[in-house]
C-alpha positions as CSV (number, residue, x, y, z in Angstrom):
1,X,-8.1,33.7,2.9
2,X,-9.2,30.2,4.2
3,X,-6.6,27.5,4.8
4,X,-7.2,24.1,3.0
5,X,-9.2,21.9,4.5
6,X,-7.7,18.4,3.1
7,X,-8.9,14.7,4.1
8,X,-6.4,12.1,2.0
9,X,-7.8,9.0,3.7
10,X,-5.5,5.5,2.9
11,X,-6.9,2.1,2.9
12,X,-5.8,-1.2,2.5
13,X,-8.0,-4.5,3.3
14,X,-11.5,-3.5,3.1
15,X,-13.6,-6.8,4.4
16,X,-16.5,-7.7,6.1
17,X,-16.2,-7.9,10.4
18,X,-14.3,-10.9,11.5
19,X,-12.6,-11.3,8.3
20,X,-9.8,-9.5,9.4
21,X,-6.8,-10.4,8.0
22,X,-2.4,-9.8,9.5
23,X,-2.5,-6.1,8.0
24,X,-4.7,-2.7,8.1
25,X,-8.1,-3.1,7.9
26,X,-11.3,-1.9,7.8
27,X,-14.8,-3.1,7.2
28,X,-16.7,-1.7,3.9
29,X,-19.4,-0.6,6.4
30,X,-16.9,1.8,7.9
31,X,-15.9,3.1,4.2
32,X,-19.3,3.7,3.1
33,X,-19.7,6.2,6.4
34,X,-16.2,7.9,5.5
35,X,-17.6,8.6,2.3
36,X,-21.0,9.5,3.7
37,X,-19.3,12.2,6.2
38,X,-17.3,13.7,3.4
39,X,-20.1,14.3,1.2
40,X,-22.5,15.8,4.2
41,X,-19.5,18.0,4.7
42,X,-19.2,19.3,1.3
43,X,-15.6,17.5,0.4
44,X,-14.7,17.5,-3.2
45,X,-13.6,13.5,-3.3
46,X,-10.9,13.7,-6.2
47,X,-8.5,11.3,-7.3
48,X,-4.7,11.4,-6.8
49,X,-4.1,12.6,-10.5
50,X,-6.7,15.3,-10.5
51,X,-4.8,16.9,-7.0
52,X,-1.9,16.3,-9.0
53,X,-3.2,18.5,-12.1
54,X,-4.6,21.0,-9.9
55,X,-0.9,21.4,-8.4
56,X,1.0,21.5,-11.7
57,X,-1.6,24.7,-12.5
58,X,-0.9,26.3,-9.4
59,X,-5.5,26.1,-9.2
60,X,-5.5,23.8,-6.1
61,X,-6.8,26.6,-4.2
62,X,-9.8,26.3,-6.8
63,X,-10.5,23.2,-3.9
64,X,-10.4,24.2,-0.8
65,X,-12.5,21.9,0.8
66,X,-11.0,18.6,-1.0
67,X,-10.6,14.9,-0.5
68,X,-9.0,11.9,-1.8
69,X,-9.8,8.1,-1.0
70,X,-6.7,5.9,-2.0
71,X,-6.1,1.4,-1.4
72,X,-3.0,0.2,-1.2
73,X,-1.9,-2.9,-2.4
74,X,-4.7,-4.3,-5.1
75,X,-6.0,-7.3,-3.4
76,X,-9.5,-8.3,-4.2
77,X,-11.2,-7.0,-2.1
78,X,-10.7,-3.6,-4.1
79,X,-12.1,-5.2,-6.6
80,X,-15.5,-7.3,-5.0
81,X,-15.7,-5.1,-1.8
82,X,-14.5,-1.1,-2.4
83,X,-15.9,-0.9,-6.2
84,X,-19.3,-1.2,-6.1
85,X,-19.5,1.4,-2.9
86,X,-17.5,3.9,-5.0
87,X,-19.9,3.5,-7.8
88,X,-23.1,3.8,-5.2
89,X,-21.7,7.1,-4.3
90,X,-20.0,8.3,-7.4
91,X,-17.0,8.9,-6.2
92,X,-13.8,7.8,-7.6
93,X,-10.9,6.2,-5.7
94,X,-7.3,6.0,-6.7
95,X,-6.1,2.4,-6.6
96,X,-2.1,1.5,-6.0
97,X,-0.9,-1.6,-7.3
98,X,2.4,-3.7,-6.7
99,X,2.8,-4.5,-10.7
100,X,4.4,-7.8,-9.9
101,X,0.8,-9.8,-9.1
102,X,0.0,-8.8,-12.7
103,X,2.9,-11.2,-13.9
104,X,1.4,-14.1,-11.1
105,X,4.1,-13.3,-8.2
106,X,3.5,-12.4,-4.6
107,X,5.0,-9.1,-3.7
108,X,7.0,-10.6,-0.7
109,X,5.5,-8.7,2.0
110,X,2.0,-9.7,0.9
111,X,3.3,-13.2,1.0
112,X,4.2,-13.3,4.8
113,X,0.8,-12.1,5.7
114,X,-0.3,-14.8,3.3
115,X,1.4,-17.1,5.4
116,X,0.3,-15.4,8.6
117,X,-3.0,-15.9,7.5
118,X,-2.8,-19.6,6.7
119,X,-0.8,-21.0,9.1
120,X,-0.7,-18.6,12.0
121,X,1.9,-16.1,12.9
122,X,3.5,-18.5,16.1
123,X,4.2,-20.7,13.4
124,X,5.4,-18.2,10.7
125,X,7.8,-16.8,13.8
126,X,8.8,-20.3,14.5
127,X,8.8,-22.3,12.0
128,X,8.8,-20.4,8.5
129,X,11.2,-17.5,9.3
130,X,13.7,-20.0,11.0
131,X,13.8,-21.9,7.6
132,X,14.0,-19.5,5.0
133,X,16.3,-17.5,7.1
134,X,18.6,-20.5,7.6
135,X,22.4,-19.6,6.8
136,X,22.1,-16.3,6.8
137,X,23.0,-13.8,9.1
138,X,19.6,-12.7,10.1
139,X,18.6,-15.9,11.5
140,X,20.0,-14.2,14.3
141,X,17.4,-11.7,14.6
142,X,15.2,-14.5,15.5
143,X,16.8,-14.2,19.1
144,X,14.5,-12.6,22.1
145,X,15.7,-9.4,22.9
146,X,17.7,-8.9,19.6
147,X,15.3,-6.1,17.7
148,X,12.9,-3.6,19.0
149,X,9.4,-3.6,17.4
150,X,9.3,-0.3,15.7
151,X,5.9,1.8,17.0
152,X,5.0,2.4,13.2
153,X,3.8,-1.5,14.0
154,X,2.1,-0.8,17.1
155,X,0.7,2.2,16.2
156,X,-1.5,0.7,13.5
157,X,-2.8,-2.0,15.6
158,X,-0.4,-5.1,14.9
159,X,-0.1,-7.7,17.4
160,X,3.3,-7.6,19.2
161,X,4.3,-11.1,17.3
162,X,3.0,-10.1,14.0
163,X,4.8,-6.8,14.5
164,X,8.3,-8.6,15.2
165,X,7.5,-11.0,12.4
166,X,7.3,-7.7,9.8
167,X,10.1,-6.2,11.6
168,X,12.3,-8.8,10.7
169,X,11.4,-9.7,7.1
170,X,10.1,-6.4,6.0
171,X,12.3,-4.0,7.5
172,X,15.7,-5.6,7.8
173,X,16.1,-8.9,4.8
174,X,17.8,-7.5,2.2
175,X,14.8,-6.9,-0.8
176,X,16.3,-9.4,-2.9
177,X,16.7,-11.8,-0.3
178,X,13.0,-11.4,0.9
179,X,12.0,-12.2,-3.1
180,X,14.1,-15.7,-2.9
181,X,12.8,-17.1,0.3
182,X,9.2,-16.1,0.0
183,X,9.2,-17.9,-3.4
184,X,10.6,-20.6,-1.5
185,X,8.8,-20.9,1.5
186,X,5.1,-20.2,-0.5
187,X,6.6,-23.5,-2.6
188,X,7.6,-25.4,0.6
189,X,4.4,-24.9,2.5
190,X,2.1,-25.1,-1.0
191,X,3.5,-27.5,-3.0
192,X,0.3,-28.3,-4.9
193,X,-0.3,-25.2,-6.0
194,X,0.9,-23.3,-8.5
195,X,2.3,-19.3,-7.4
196,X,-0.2,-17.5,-9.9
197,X,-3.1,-19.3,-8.5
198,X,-1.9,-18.1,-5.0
199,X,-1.9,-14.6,-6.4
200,X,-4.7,-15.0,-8.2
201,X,-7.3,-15.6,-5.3
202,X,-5.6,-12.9,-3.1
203,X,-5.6,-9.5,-6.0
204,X,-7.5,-8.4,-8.6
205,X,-6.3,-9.3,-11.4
206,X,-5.9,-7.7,-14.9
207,X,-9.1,-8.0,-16.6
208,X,-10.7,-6.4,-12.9
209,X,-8.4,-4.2,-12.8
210,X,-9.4,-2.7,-16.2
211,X,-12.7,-3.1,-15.1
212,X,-12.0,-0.3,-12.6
213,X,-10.1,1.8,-15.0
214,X,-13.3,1.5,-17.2
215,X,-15.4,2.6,-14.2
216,X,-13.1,5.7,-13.6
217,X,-11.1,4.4,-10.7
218,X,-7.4,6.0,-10.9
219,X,-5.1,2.7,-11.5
220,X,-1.4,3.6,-10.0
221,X,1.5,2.9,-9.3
222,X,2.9,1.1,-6.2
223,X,6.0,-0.4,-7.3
224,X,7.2,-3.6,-8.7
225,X,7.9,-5.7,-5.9
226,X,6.5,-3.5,-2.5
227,X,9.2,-3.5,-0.3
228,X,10.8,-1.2,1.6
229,X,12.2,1.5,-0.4
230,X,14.7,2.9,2.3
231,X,16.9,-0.4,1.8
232,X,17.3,-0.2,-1.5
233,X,19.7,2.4,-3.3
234,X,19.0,5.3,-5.9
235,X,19.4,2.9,-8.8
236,X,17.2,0.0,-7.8
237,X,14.5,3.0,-6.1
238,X,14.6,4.3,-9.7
239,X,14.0,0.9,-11.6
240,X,10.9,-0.2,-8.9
241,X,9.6,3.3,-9.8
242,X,10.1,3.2,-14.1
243,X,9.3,-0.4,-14.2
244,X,5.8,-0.6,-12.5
245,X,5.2,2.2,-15.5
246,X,5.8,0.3,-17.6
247,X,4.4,-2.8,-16.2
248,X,0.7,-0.9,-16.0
249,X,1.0,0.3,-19.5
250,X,2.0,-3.4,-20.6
251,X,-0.6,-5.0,-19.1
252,X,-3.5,-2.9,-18.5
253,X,-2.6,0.0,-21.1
254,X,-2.5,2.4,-18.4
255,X,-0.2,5.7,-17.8
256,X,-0.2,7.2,-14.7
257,X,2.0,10.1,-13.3
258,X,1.3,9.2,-9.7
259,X,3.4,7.1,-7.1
260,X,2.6,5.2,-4.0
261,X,5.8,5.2,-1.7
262,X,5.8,1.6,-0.1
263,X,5.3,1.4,4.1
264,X,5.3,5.3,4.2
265,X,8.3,7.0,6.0
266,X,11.0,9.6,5.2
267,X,12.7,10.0,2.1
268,X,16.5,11.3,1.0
269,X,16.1,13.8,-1.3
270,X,18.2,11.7,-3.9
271,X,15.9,8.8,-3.9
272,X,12.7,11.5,-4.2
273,X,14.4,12.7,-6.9
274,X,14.7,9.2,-9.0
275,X,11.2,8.4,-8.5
276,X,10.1,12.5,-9.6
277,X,12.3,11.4,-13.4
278,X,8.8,9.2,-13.7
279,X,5.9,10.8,-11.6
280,X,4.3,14.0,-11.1
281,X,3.0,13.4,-7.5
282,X,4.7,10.9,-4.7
283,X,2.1,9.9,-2.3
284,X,3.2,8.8,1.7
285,X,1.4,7.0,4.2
286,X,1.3,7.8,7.8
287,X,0.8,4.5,9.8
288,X,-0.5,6.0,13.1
289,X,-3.5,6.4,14.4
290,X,-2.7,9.4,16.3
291,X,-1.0,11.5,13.8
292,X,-2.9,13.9,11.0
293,X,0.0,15.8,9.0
294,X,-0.4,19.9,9.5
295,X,0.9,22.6,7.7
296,X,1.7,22.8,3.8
297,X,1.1,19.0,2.7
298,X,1.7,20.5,-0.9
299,X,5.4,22.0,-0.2
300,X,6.8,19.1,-1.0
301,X,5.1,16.7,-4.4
302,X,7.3,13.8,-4.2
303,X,5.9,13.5,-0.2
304,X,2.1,14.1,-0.1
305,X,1.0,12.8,3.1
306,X,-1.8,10.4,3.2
307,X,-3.5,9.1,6.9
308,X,-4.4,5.6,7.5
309,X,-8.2,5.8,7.7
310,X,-8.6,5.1,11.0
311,X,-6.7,8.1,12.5
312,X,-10.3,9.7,11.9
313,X,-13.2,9.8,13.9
314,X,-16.6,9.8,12.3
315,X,-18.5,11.4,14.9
C-alpha cells in the first residue's frame, strides 16, 4: 500500500514584489505556481473541513495524493489578492481568521507589524516598545543581551530587529497586557483615526468575508485575539477557542469545526484537549523553511501540521 503523499501549504501576506510587509510573505505570482504544480501533479486541493471529514470516516486513504492551501490571519489581501486566483483555478482555500477584526480591533500582534510597517521597526524598538512597556517589568527586556531571538524568527526570514521586536511583545507580554498597550500605542501614534478604520484598511472585512464563504472558501477559526496560546492557561485557551465560534457564527453566520493554533508550536495535552470540546481538527504551523513534518501527520487531530509555503521548492 502507498503511503500518503500530503502537501498542507500555509500562507499569510500574499502581495505583489516589493510590497512586502514585517511578517511571512509571498507574492500571488508564487501562489498561482503552487497551485499550478499541484494540479500537474495530480493533488486533490481540499479544504481543512473536508480532510477533517475524511478523518472522522476513517476514508482519508480514499486521498492519497491530497492537498490543502490555508491563510492565516484575514488581511485583505485574502480577499483582493488570493480570491480571484482560487476561483481561476477552482480550487478552494481554507481561510483563518482572528474574530476580533470583525468587531473593529487589531489583534495585538497584527498591530505591532502595523506599526512596523508605518513607522519603521528602529523606531517601534526604540521608541514604541519603550513607552508602552513603561512601568512594567518587561521594559527590562528592552536591554542588549537580555533575550535570545528564538530561530522560529530567523528561520522564516525575519530581520534580526524585527525578530527581537516579536520576541519581546509576542512571546513574553502577558496577552492581556499586549491587548492594553497596543490599543494604546495605535491611539498615541494615530490619534486621528478611529481603531476600526485602522482594521478596516488592513482585513477583509465581514461582508468580503461572506463573499468568500459564498464562493466556497472554508471560513475558520483562528482565535479571538491571536496571541500566543502557550501563555495563556486551559481556561482562557478554551474561551479564545469557543468564543471565535461563536464570533463567526455571530457575524458571518458561519460554523466551522476547524482550528488554527496561533504562531504554531507544541501543545500540552490539556490545552489540546480544551480547544478539541469545540473543533474537530486543530491545525499547526511549522515556521521553518527547512522543516517538512514526516510520519503520521494524522496520529494526532488537535496537531495537524501545516508548512509555511516557502519550505517548498517548485522546481
Amino acid at each position: 500500500m502507498n503511503p500518503l503523499v500530503v502537501r498542507h501549504l500555509a500562507f499569510h501576506y500574499v502581495v505583489p514584489e516589493g510590497t512586502r510587509p514585517p511578517g511571512m510573505s509571498c507574492t500571488p505570482q508564487r501562489l498561482e505556481e503552487h497551485i499550478k504544480w499541484l494540479q500537474e501533479n495530480e493533488f486533490e486541493i481540499m479544504t481543512c473541513g473536508e480532510v477533517g471529514n475524511y478523518l472522522t470516516e476513517d476514508d482519508i486513504t480514499l486521498l492519497r495524493k491530497h492537498a490543502t492551501l490555508s491563510f492565516d490571519d484575514s488581511t485583505r489581501d485574502h480577499y483582493t489578492n488570493v480570491l480571484p486566483i482560487l476561483k481561476k483555478y477552482g480550487v478552494k482555500g481554507t481561510f483563518f481568521v482572528p474574530t476580533c477584526i470583525l468587531r473593529g480591533i487589531f489583534p495585538p500582534v497584527m498591530g505591532l507589524q502595523f506599526l512596523i510597517k508605518e513607522k519603521g521597526a528602529e523606531t517601534v524598538l526604540t521608541e514604541v516598545l519603550p513607552n508602552i512597556l513603561k512601568g512594567t517589568f518587561y521594559s527590562r527586556l528592552l536591554e542588549e543581551g537580555v533575550l535570545n531571538i528564538p530561530d522560529d524568527y530567523r528561520n522564516s526570514g525575519e530581520s534580526d530587529i524585527a525578530g527581537k521586536i516579536k520576541t519581546i511583545f509576542n512571546d513574553t507580554v502577558p496577552p492581556h497586557l499586549q491587548i492594553e498597550a497596543m490599543e494604546e500605542a495605535l491611539s498615541f501614534y494615530f490619534p486621528k483615526v478611529k481603531m476600526e478604520d485602522l482594521v478596516a484598511d488592513w482585513f477583509a472585512n465581514p461582508s468580503q468575508l461572506r463573499t468568500m464563504g459564498d464562493a466556497g472558501m472554508e471560513i475558520a477559526s483562528h482565535t479571538v485575539n491571536h496571541q500566543r496560546l502557550g501563555l495563556m492557561s486551559r481556561d482562557e485557551v478554551c474561551f479564545e477557542a469557543e468564543k471565535s465560534n461563536s464570533d463567526l457564527f455571530t457575524f458571518l453566520r458561519i460554523r466551522t469545526g476547524v482550528f488554527g493554533w496561533t504562531f504554531g508550536g507544541e501543545f500540552k495535552s490539556s490545552i489540546k484537549g480544551g480547544v478539541k470540546r469545540s473543533y474537530k481538527t486543530a491545525w499547526n504551523f511549522y515556521h521553518s523553511l527547512e522543516e517538512v513534518p514526516e510520519g503520521d501527520i494524522y496520529a494526532d487531530w488537535m496537531n495537524i501540521p501545516r508548512v509555511n509555503e516557502a519550505a517548498y521548492r517548485l522546481d
